[in-house]
PyMOL Python script that loads the backbone (N, CA, C, O; Angstrom):
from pymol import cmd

cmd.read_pdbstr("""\
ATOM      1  N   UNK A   1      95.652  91.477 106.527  1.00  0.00           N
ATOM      2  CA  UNK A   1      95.671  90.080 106.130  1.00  0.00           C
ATOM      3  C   UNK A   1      97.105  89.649 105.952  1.00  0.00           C
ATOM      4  O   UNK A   1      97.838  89.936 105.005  1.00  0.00           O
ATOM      5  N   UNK A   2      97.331  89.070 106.786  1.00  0.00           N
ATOM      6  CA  UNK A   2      98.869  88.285 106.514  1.00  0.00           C
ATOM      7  C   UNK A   2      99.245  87.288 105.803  1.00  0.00           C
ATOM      8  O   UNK A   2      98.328  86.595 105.361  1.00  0.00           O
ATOM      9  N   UNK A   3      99.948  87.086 105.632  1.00  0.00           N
ATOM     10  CA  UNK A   3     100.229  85.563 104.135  1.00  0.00           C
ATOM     11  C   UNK A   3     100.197  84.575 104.493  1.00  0.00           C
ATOM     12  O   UNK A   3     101.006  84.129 105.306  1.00  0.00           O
ATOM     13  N   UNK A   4      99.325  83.985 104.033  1.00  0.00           N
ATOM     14  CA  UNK A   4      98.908  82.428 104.134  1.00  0.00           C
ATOM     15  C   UNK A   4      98.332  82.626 105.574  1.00  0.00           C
ATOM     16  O   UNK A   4      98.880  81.967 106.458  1.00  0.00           O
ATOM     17  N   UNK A   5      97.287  83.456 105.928  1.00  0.00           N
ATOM     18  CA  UNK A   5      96.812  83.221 107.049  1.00  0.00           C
ATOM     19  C   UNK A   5      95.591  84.113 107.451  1.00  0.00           C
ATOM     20  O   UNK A   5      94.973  84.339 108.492  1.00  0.00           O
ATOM     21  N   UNK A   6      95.508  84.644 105.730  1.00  0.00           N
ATOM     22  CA  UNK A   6      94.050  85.398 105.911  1.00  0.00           C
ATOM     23  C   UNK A   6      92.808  84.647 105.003  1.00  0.00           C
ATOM     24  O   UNK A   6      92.960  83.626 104.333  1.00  0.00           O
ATOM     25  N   UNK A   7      91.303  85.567 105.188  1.00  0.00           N
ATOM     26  CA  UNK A   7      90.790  84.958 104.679  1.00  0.00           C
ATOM     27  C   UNK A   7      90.447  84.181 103.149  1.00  0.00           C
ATOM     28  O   UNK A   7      91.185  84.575 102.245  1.00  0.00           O
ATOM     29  N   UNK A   8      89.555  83.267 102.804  1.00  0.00           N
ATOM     30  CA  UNK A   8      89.557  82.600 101.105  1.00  0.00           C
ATOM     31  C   UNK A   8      88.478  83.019 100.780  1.00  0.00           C
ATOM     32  O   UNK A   8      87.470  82.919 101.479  1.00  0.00           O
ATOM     33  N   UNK A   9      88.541  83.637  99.490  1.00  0.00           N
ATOM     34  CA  UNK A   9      87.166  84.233  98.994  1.00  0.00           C
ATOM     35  C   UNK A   9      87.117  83.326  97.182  1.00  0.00           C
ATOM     36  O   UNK A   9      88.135  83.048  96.549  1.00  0.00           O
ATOM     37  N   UNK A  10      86.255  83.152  96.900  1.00  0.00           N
ATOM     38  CA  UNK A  10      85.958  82.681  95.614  1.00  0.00           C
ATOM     39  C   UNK A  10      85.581  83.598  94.864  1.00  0.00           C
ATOM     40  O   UNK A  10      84.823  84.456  95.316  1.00  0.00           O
ATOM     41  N   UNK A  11      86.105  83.651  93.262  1.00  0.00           N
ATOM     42  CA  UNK A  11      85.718  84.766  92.806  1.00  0.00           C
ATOM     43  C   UNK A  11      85.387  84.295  91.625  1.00  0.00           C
ATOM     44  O   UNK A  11      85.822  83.144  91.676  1.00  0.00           O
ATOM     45  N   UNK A  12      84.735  84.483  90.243  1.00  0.00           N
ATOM     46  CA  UNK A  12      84.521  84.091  89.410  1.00  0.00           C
ATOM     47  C   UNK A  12      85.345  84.411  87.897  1.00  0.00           C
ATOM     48  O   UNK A  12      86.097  85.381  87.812  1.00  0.00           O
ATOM     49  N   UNK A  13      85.183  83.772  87.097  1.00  0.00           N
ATOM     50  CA  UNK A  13      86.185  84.510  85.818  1.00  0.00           C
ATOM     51  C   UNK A  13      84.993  84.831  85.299  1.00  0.00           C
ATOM     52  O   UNK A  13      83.889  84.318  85.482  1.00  0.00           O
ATOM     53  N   UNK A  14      85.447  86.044  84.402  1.00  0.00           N
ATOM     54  CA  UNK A  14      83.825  86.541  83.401  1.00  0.00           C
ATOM     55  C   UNK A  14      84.726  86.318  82.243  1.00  0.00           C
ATOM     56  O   UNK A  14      85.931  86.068  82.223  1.00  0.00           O
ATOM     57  N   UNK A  15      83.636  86.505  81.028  1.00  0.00           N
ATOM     58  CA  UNK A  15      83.587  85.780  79.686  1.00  0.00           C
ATOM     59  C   UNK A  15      85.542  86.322  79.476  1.00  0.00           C
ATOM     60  O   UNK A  15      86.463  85.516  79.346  1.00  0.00           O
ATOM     61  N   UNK A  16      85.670  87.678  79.501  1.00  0.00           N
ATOM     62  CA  UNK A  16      87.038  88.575  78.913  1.00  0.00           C
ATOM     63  C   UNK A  16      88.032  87.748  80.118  1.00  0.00           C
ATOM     64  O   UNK A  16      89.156  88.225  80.280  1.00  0.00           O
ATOM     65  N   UNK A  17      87.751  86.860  80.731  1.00  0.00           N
ATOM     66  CA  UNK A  17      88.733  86.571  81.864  1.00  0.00           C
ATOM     67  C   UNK A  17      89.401  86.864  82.960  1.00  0.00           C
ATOM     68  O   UNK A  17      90.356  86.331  83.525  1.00  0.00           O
ATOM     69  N   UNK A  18      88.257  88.509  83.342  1.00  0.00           N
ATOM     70  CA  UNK A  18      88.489  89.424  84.227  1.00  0.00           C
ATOM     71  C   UNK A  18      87.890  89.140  85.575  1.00  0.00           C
ATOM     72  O   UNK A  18      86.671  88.967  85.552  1.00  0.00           O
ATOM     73  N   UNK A  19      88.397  89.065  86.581  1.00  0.00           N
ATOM     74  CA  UNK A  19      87.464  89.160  87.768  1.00  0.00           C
ATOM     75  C   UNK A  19      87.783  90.562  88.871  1.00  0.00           C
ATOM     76  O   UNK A  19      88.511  91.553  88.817  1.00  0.00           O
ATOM     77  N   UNK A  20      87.066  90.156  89.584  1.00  0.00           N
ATOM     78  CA  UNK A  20      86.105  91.101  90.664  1.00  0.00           C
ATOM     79  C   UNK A  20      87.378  91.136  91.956  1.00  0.00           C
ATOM     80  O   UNK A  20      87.450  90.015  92.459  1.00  0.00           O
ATOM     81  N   UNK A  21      88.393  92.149  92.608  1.00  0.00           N
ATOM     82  CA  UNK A  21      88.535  91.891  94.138  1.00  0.00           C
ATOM     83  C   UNK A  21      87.774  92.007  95.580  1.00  0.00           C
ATOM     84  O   UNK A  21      87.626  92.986  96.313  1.00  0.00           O
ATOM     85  N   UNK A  22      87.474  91.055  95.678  1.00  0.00           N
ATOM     86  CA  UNK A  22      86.637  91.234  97.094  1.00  0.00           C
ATOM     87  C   UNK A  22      87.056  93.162  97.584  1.00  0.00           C
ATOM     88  O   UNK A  22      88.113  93.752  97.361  1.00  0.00           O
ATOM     89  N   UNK A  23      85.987  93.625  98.169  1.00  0.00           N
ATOM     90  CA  UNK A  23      86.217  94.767  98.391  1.00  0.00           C
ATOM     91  C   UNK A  23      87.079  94.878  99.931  1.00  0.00           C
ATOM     92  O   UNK A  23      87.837  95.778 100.293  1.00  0.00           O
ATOM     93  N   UNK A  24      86.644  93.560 100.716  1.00  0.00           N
ATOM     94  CA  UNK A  24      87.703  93.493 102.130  1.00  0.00           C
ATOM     95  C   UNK A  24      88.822  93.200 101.567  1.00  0.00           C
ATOM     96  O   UNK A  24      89.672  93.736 102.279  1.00  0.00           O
ATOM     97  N   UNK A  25      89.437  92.564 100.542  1.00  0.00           N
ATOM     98  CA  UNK A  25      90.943  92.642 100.217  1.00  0.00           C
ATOM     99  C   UNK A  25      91.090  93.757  99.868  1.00  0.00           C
ATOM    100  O   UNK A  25      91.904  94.386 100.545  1.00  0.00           O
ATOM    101  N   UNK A  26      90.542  94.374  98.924  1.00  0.00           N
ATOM    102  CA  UNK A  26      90.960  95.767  98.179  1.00  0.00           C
ATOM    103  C   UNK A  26      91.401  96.738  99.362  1.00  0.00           C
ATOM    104  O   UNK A  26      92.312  97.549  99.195  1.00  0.00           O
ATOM    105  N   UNK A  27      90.632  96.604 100.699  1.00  0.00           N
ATOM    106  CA  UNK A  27      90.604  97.843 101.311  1.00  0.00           C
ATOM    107  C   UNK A  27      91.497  97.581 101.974  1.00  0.00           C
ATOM    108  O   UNK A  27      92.072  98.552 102.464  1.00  0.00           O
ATOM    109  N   UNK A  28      92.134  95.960 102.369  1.00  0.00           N
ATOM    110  CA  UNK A  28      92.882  95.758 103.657  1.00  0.00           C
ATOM    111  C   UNK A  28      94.303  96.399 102.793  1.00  0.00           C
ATOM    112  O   UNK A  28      95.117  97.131 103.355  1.00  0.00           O
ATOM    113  N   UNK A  29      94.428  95.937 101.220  1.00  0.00           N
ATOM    114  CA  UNK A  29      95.700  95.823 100.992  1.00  0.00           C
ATOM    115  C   UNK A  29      96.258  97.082 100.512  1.00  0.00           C
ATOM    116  O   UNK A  29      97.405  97.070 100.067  1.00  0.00           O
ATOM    117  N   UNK A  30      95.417  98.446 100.557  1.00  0.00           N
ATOM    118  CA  UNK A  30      95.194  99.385  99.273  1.00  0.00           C
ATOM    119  C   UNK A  30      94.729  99.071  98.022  1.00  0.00           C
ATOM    120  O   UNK A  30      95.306  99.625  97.086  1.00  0.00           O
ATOM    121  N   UNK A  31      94.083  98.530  97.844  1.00  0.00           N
ATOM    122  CA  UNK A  31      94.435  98.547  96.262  1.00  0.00           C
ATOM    123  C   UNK A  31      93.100  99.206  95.821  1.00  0.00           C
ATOM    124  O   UNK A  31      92.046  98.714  96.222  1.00  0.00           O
ATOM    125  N   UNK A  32      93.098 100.170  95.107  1.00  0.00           N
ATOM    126  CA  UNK A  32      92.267 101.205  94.441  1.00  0.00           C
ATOM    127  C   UNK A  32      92.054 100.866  92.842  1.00  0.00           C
ATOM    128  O   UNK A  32      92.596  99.848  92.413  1.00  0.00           O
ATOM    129  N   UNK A  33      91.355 101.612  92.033  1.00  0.00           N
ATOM    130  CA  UNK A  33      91.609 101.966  91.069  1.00  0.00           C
ATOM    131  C   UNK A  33      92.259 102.485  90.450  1.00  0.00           C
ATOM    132  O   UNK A  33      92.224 103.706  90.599  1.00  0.00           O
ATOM    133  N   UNK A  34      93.320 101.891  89.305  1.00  0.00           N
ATOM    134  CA  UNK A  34      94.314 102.085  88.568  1.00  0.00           C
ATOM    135  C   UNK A  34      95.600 101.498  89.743  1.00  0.00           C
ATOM    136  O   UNK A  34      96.778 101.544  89.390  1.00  0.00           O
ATOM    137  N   UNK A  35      95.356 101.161  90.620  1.00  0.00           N
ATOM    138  CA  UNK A  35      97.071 100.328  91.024  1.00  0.00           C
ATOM    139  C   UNK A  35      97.117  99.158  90.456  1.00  0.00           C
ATOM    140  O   UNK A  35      96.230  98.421  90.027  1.00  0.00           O
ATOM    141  N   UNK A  36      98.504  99.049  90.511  1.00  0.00           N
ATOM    142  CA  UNK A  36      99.140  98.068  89.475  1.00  0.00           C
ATOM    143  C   UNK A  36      99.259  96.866  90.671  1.00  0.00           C
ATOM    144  O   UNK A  36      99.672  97.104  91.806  1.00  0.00           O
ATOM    145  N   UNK A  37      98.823  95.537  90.201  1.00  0.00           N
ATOM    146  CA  UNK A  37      99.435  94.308  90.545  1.00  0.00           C
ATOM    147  C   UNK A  37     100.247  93.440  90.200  1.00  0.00           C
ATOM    148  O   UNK A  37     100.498  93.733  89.031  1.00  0.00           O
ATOM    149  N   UNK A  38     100.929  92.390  90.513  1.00  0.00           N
ATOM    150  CA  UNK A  38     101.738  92.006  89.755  1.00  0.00           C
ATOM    151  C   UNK A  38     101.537  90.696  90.140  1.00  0.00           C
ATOM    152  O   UNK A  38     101.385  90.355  91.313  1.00  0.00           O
ATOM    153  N   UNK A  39     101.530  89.782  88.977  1.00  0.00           N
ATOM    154  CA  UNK A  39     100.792  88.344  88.882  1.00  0.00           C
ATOM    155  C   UNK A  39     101.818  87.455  88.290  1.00  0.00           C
ATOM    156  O   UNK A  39     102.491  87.464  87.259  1.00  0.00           O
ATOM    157  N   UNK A  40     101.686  86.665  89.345  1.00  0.00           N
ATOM    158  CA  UNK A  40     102.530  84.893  88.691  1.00  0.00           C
ATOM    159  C   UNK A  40     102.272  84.156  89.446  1.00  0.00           C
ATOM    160  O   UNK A  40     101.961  84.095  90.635  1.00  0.00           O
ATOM    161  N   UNK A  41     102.506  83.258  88.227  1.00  0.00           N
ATOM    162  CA  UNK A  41     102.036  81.731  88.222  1.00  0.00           C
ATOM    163  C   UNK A  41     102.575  81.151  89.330  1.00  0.00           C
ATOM    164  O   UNK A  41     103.430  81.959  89.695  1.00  0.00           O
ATOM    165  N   UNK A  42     102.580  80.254  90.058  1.00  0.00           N
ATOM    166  CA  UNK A  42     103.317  79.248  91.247  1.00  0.00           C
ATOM    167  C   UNK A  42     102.527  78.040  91.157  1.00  0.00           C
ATOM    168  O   UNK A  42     101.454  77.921  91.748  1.00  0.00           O
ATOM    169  N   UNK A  43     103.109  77.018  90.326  1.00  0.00           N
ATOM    170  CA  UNK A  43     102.489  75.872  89.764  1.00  0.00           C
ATOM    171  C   UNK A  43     101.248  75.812  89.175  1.00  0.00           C
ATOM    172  O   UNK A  43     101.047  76.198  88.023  1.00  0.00           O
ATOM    173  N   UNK A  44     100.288  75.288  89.993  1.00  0.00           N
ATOM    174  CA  UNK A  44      98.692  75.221  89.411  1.00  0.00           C
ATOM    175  C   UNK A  44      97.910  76.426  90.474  1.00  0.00           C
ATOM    176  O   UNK A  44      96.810  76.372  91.022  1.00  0.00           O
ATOM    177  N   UNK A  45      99.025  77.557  90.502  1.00  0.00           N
ATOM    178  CA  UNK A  45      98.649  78.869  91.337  1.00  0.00           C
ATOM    179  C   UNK A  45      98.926  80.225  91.126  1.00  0.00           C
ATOM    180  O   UNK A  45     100.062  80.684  91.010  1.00  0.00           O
ATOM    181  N   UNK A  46      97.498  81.104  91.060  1.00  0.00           N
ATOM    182  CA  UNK A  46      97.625  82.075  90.505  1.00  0.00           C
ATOM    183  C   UNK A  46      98.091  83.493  91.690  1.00  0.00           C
ATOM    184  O   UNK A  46      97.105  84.004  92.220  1.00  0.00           O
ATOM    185  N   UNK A  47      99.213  83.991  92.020  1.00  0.00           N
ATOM    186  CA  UNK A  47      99.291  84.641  93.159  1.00  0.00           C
ATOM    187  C   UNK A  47      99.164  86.326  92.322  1.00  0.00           C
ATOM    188  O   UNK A  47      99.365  86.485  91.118  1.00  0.00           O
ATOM    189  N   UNK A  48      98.832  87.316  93.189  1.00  0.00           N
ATOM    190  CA  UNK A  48      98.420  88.459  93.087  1.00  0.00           C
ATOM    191  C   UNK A  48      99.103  89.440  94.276  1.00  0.00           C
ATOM    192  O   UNK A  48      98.774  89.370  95.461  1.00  0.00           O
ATOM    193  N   UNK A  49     100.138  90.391  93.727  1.00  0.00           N
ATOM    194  CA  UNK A  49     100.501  91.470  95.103  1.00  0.00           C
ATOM    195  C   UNK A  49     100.453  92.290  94.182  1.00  0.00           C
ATOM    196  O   UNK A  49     100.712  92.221  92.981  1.00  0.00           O
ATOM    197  N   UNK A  50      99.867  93.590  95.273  1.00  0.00           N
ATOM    198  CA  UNK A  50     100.067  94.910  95.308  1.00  0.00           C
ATOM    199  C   UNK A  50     101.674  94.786  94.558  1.00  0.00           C
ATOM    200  O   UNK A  50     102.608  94.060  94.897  1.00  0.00           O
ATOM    201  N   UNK A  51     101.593  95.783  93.418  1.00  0.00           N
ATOM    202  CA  UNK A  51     103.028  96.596  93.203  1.00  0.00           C
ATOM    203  C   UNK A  51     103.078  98.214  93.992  1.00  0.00           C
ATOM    204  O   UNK A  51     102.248  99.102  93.802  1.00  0.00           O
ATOM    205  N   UNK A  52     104.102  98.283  94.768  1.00  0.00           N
ATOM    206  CA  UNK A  52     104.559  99.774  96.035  1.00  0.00           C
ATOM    207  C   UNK A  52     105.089 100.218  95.222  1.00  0.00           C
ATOM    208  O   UNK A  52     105.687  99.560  94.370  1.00  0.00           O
ATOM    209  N   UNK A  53     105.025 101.391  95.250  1.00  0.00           N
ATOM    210  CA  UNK A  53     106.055 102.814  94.518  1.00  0.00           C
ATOM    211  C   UNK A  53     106.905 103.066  95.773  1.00  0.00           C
ATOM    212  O   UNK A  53     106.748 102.567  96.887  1.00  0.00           O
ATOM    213  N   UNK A  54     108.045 104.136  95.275  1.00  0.00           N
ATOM    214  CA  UNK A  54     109.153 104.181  96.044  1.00  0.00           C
ATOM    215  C   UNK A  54     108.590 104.947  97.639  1.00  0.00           C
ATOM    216  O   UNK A  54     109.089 104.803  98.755  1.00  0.00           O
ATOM    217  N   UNK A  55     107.213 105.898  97.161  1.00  0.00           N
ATOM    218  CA  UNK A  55     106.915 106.711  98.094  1.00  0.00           C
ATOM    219  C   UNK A  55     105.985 105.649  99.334  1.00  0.00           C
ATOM    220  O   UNK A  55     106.097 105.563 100.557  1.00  0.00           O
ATOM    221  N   UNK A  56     105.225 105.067  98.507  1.00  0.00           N
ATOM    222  CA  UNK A  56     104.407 104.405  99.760  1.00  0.00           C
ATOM    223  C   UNK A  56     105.501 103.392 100.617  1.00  0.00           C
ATOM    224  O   UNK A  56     105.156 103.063 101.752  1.00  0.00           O
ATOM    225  N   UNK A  57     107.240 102.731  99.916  1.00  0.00           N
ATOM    226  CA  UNK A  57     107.583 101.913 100.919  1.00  0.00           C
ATOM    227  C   UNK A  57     108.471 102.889 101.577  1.00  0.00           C
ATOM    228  O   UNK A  57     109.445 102.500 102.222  1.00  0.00           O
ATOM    229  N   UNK A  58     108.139 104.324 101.426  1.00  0.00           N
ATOM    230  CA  UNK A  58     108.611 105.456 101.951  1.00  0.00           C
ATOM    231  C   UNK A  58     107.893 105.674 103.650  1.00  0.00           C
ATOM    232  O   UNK A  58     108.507 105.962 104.677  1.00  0.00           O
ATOM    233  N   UNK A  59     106.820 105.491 103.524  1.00  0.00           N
ATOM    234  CA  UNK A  59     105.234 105.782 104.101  1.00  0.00           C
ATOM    235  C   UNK A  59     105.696 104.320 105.313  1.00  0.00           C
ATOM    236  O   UNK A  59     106.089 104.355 106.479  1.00  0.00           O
ATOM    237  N   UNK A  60     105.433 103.214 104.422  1.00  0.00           N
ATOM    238  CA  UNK A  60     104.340 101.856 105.024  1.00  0.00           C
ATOM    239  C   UNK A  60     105.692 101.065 105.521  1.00  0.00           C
ATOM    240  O   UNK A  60     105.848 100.498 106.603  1.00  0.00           O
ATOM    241  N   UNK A  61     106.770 101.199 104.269  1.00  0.00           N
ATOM    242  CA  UNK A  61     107.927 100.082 104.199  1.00  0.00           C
ATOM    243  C   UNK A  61     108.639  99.735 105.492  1.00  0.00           C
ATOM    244  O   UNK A  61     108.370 100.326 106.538  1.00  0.00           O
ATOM    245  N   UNK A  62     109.372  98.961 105.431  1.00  0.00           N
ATOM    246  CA  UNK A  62     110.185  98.656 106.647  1.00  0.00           C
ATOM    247  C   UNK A  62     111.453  99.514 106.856  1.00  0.00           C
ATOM    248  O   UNK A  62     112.402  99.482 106.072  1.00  0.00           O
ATOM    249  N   UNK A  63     111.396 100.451 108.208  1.00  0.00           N
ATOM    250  CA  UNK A  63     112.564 100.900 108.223  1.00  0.00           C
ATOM    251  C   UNK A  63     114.087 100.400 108.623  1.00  0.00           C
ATOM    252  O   UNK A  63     114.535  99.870 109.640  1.00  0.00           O
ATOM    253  N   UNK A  64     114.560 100.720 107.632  1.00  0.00           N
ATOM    254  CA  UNK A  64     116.498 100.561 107.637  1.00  0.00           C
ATOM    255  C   UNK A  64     117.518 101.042 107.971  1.00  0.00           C
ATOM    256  O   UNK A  64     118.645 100.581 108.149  1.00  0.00           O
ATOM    257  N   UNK A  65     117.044 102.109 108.063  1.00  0.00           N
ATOM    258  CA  UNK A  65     117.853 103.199 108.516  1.00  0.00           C
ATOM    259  C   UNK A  65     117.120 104.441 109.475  1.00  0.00           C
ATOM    260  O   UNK A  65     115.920 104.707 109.416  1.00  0.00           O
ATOM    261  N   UNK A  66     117.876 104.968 110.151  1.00  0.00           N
ATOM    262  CA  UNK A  66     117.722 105.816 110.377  1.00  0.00           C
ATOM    263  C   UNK A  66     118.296 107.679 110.740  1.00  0.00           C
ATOM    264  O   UNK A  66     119.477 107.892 111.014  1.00  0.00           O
ATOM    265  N   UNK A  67     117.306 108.788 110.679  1.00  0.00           N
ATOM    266  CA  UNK A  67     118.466 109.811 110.126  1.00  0.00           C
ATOM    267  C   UNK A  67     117.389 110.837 110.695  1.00  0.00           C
ATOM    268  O   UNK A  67     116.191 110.947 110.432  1.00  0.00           O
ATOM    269  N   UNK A  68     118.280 111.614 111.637  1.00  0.00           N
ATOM    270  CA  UNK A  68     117.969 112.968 112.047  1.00  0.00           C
ATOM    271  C   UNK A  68     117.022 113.894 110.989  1.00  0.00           C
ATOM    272  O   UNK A  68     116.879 113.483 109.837  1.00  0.00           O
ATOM    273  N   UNK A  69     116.497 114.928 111.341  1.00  0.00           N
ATOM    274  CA  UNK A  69     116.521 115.722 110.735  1.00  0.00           C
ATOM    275  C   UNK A  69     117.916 116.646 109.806  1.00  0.00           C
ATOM    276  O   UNK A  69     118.173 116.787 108.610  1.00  0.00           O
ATOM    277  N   UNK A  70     118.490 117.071 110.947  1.00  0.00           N
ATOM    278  CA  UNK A  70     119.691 117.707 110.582  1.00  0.00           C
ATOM    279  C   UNK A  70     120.225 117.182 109.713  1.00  0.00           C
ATOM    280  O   UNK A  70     120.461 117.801 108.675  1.00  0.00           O
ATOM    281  N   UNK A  71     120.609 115.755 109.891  1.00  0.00           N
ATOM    282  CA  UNK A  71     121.479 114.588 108.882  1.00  0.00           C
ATOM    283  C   UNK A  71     120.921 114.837 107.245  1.00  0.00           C
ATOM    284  O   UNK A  71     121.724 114.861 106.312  1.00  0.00           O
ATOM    285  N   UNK A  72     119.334 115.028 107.031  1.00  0.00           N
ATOM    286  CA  UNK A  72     118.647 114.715 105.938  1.00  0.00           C
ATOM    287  C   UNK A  72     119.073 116.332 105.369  1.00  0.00           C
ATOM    288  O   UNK A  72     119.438 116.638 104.234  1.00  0.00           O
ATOM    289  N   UNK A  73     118.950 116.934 106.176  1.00  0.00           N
ATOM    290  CA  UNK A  73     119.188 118.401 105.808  1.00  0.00           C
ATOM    291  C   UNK A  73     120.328 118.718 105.042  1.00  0.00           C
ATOM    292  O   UNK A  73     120.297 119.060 103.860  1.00  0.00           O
ATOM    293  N   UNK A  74     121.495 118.577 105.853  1.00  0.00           N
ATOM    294  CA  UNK A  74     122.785 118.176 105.006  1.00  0.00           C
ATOM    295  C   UNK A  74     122.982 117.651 104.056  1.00  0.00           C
ATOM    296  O   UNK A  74     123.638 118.204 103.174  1.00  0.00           O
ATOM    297  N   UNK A  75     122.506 116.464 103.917  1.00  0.00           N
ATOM    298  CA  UNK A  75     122.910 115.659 102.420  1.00  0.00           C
ATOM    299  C   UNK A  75     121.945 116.228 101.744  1.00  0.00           C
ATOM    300  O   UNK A  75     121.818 115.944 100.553  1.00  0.00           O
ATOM    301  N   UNK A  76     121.060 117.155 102.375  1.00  0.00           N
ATOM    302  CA  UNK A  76     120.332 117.532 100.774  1.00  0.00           C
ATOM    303  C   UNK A  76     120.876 118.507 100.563  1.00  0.00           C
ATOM    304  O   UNK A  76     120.298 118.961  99.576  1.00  0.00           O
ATOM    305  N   UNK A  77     121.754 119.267 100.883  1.00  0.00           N
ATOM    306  CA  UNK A  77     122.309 120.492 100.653  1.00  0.00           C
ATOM    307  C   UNK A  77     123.753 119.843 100.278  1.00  0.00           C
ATOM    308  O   UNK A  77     124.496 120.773  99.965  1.00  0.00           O
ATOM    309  N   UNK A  78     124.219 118.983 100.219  1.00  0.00           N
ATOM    310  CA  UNK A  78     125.489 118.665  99.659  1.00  0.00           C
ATOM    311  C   UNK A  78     124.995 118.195  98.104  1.00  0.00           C
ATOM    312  O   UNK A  78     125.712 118.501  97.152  1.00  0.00           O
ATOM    313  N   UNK A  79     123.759 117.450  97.895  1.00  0.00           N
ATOM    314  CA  UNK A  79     123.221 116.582  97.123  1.00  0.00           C
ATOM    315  C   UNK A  79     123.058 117.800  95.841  1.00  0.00           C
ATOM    316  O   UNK A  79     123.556 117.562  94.740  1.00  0.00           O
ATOM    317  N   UNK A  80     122.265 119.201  96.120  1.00  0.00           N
ATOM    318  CA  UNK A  80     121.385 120.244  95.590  1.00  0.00           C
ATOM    319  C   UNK A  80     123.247 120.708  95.399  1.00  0.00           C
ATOM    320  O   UNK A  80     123.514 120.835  94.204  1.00  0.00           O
ATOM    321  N   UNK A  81     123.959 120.853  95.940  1.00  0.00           N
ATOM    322  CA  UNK A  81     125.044 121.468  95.318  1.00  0.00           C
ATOM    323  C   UNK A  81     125.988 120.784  94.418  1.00  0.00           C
ATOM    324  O   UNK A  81     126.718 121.480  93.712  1.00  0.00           O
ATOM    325  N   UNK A  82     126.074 119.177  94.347  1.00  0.00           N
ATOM    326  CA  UNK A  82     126.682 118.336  93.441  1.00  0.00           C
ATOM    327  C   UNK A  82     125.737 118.684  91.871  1.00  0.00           C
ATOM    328  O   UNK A  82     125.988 118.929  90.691  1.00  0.00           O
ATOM    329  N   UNK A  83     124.776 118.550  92.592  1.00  0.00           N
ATOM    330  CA  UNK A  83     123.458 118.461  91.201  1.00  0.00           C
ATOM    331  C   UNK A  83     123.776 120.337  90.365  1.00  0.00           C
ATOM    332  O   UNK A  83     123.531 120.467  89.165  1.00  0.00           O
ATOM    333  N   UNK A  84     124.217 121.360  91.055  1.00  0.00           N
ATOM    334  CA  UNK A  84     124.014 122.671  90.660  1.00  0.00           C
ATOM    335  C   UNK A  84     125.691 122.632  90.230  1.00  0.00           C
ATOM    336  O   UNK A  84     126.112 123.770  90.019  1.00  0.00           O
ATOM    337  N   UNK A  85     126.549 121.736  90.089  1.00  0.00           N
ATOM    338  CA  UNK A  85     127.637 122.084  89.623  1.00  0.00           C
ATOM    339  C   UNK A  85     128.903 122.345  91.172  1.00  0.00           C
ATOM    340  O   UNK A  85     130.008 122.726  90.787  1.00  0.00           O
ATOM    341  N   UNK A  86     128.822 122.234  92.144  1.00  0.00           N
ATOM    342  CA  UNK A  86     129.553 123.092  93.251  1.00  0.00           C
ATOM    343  C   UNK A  86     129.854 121.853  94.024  1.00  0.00           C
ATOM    344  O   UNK A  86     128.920 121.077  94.226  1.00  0.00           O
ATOM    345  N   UNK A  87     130.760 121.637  94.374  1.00  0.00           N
ATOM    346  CA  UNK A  87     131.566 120.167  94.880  1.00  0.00           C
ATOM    347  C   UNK A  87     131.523 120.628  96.515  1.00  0.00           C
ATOM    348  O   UNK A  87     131.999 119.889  97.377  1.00  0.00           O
TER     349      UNK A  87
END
""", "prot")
cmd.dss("prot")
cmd.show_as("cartoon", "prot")
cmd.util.cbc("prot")
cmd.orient("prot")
């Protein structure tokens, strides 16, 4: 579902002010049980996104760079020796 160009679902508020995600959003966007969303206001509008951890925009995110194997290898072995004391 892309922004501003997927489908509108109506959902209801219950008494505690909680509602329901359609289960086709839940599934298109990930969103499971216990992920975090993150909600604000935009005038007389209530918007809702997925919050990503570092690993899934690891996974899904847009890539920026890019790096060999070898390359990753190295800086982790320069990285593991700054961190162990050894310059």
């Amino acid at each position: 579902m892309s922004e501003g160009a997927g489908p509108t679902f109506e959902v209801k508020v219950s008494r505690k002010r909680l509602i329901a995600i359609p289960k086709a959003v839940a599934d298109a966007l990930g969103i499971a049980e216990g992920s975090r969303l993150r909600l604000r206001v935009e005038g007389d509008r209530i918007v809702l996104e997925p919050v990503r951890d570092a690993l899934w925009f690891a996974i899904h995110g847009p890539k920026v760079a890019y790096i060999s194997f070898e390359e990753l290898e190295e800086e982790s072995e320069r990285e593991q020796g700054r961190l162990a004391g050894n310059p």
